[in-house]
N, C-alpha and C positions, 0 to 999 in steps of 0.2 A: 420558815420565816414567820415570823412572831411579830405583830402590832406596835409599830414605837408611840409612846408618849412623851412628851416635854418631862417628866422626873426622868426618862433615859438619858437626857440631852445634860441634866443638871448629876444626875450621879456621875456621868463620863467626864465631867469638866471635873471634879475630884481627883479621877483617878491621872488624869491629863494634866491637872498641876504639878504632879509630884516629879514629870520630866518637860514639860514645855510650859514657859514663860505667855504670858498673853502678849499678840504683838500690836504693833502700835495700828494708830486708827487715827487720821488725822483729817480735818478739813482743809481742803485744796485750795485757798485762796483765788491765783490766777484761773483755775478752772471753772469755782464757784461766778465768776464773774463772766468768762466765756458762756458758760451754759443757762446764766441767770436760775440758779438757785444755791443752797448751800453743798458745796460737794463733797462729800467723804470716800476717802479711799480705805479699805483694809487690807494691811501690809503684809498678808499671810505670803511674801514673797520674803520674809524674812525668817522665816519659819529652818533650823538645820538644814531641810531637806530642800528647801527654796520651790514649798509648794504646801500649801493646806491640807494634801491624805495624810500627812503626816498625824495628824489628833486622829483620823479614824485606825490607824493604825496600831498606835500605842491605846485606846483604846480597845481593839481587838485581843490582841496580842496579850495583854496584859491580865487577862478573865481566862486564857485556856486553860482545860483541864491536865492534869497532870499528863493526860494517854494523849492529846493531842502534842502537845511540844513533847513528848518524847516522837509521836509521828514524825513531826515538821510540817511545814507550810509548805504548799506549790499555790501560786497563781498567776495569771496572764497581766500585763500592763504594756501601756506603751512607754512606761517609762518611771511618773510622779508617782502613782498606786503600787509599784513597783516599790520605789523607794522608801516610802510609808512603810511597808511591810520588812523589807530587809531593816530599815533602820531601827523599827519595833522587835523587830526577829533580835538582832544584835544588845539591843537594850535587856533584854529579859533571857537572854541564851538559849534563842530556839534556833534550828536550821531552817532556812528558806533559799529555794527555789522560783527564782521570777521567769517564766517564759515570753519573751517579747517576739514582734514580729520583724520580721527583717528589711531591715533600712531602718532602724527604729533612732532615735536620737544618740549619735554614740556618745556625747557629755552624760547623760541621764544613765544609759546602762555601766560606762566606767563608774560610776557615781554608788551605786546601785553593788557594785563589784569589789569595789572599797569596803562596803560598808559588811564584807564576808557572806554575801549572797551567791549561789551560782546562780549563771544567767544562761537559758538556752532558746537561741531565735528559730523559729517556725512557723513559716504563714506570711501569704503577702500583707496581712493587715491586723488589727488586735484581735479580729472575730474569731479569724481563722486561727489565731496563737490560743484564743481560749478554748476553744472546742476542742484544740489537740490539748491544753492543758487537762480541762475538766477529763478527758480521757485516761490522760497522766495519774492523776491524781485516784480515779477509781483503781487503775489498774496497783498501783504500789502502794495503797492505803495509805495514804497523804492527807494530812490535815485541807482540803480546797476552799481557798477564801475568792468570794465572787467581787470580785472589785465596783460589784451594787446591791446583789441582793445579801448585803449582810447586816443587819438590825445595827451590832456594832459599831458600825466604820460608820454610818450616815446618822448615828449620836455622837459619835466622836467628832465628827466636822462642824454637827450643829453646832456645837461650841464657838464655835465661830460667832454668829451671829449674838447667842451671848455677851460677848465681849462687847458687840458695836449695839447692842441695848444697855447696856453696862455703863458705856459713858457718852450716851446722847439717845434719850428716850423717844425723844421726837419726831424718831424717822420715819419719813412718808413713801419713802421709794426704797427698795431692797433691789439691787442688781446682780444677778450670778450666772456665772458660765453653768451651762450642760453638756457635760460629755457623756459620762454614767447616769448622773444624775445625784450624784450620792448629796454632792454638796447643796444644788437646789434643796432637795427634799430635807435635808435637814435642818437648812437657813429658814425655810420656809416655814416647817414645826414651828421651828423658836419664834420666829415674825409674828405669826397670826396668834402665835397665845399672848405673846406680850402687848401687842399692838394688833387687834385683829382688822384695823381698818388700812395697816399698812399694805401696798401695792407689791406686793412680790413679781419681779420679772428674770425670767431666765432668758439665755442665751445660748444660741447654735452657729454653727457656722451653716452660711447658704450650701455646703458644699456637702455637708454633714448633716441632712435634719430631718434625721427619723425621729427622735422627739418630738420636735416641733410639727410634723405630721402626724404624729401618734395621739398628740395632744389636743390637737383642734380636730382631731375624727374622734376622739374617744377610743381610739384601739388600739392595740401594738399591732406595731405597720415597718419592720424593716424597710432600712434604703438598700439599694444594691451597690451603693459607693459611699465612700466618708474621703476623697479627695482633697485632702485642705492640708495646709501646712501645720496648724493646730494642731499638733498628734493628743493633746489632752481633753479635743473635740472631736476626734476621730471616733465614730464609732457609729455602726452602719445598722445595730441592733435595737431596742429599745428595752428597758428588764423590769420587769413586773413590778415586783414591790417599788422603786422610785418613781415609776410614772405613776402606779397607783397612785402616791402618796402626793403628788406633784400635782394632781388633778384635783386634788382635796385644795391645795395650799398655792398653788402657785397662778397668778391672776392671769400671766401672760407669757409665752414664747416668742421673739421674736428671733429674727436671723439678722446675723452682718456679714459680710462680704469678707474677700481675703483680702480685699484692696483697706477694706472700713477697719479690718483689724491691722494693718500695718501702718495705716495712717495715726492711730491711736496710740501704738509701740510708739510711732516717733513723738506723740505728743506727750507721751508719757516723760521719756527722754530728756525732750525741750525744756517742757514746765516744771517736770518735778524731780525733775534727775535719778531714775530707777529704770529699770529695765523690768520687763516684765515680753514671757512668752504671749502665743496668740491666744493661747486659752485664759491669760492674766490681763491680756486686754480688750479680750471680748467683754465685757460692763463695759467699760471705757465708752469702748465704742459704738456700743447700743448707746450710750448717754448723746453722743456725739449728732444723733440724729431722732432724740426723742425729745418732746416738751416736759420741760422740767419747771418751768418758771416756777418762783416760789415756792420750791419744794425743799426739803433736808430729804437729801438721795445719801446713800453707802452705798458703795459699789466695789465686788470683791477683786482685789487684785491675786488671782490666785497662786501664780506661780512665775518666776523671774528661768525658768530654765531652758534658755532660745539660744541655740550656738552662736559661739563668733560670727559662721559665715554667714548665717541668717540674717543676723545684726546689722551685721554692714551690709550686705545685699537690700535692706531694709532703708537704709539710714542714709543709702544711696539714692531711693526713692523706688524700686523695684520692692516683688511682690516671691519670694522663694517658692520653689517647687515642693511638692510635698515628697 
């Protein structure tokens, strides 16, 4: 793993233009005025793949060398990392294999299976899917992409935040989900160089936050459970180079509840007519309970991919099992 700079975040949005569009970035009117400051959403739920891995992946993918895409790709996801990679795979004509863990969202792996990936489940949770992956992967000389620790994929996403300095310089507050980390760490690059006094905050689920303990101990501190409905929060490990990088750039971790993230889904809903998964509404809902006054916040909507039954179990006023 190799050192990212802000020119890795600006050469990958090059090569990120040539297949994905910048998506929209808009200030939230009714929200701005609930939360008393200016609020921005970013639409990366618009993205093909209806999730933001999607730029680190076509980023990745797009740099192999000849000996690797003749290998193929194997890596672990619960599903959005997943898609990124099959849709990147399919785009450039390489074979990939996603390993998911079992009960994993079945919209995201049909999704994922469309898109000409095989998909083979194993493990009650993503850790478990990855370790047997990373195994996979040694044993049949597989190109193995770590759905964090890849310099690639966390310049590809920083792009992101590009866009939302792109057309509104003035932001004082950055909000982003943590799962891997990928996308903190690389919203965050872009943040503090363009704006180094902006407030970068990330997000965990209460249920999920080995991050978020890793991060106010200064160590990697696995949990022994990632129990949350969020499967794009799930994850019980913490990986090196993003927390490293997160500890440089990122001002603050908080947690939201499963209840704080379903309440935000329906707020999403109500006010702005979009759907967005738990891990698309975790900003949301850190906003929902943090002082904002007077501030121009973005906050990343990261991914709209929550099933039907979710939705409605949701929209019903209940809280889905994971």
């Amino acid at each position: 793993m190799c050192e990212l700079v802000y020119q890795d975040v600006l050469d990958a949005l090059v090569r990120i233009r040539t297949r994905l569009p910048a998506t929209p970035f808009h200030e939230i009117p009714s929200l701005s005025e609930k939360f008393g400051c200016r609020f921005f959403l970013k639409f990366e739920s618009m993205q093909p793949i209806g999730a933001f891995k999607v730029r680190g992946g076509v980023n990745l993918v797009s740099q192999l060398s000849e000996l690797d895409r003749s290998r193929g790709l194997i890596t672990a996801s619960t599903g959005n990392h997943g898609a990124s990679i099959a849709w990147a795979a399919r785009a450039f004509g390489v074979r990939a294999t996603i390993i998911a863990p079992e009960g994993s969202n079945p919209d995201k792996l049909a999704a994922i299976r469309r898109m000409g990936a095989e998909v083979v489940l194993h493990g009650k949770d993503f850790d478990e899917a990855r370790e047997w992956c990373e195994a996979q992967a040694e044993e049949n000389n597989v190109r193995y992409v770590h759905s964090a620790n890849e310099p690639a994929l966390i310049a590809g996403v920083g792009t992101v935040a590009l866009e939302c300095f792109e057309q509104e310089p003035g932001i004082d507050v950055l909000i982003v989900p943590i799962g891997g980390g990928s996308g903190a760490a690389g919203t965050a690059l872009v943040a503090k160089e363009r704006t180094p006094q902006v407030r970068v905050v990330g997000v965990q689920a209460e249920r999920a936050p080995a991050v978020y303990q890793s991060f106010q101990a200064g160590e990697m501190i696995p949990h022994p459970s990632a129990n949350t409905f969020a499967d794009g929060l799930a994850t019980r490990v913490p990986f090196e180079l993003t927390l490293s990088m997160m500890q440089r750039t990122v001002d603050e971790v908080v947690l939201v509840s499963e209840e704080e993230m379903c309440g935000a889904i329906r707020l999403l809903v109500s006010e702005v007519r979009v759907i967005a998964e738990g891990a698309g509404a975790a900003s949301t809902a850190a906003a929902m309970k943090m002082d904002l006054k007077g501030k121009t916040v973005a906050a990343m909507l990261s991914g709209r991919n929550l099933t039907a039954a979710n939705l409605q179990t949701i929209l019903l006023g209940g809280v889905p099992q994971p």
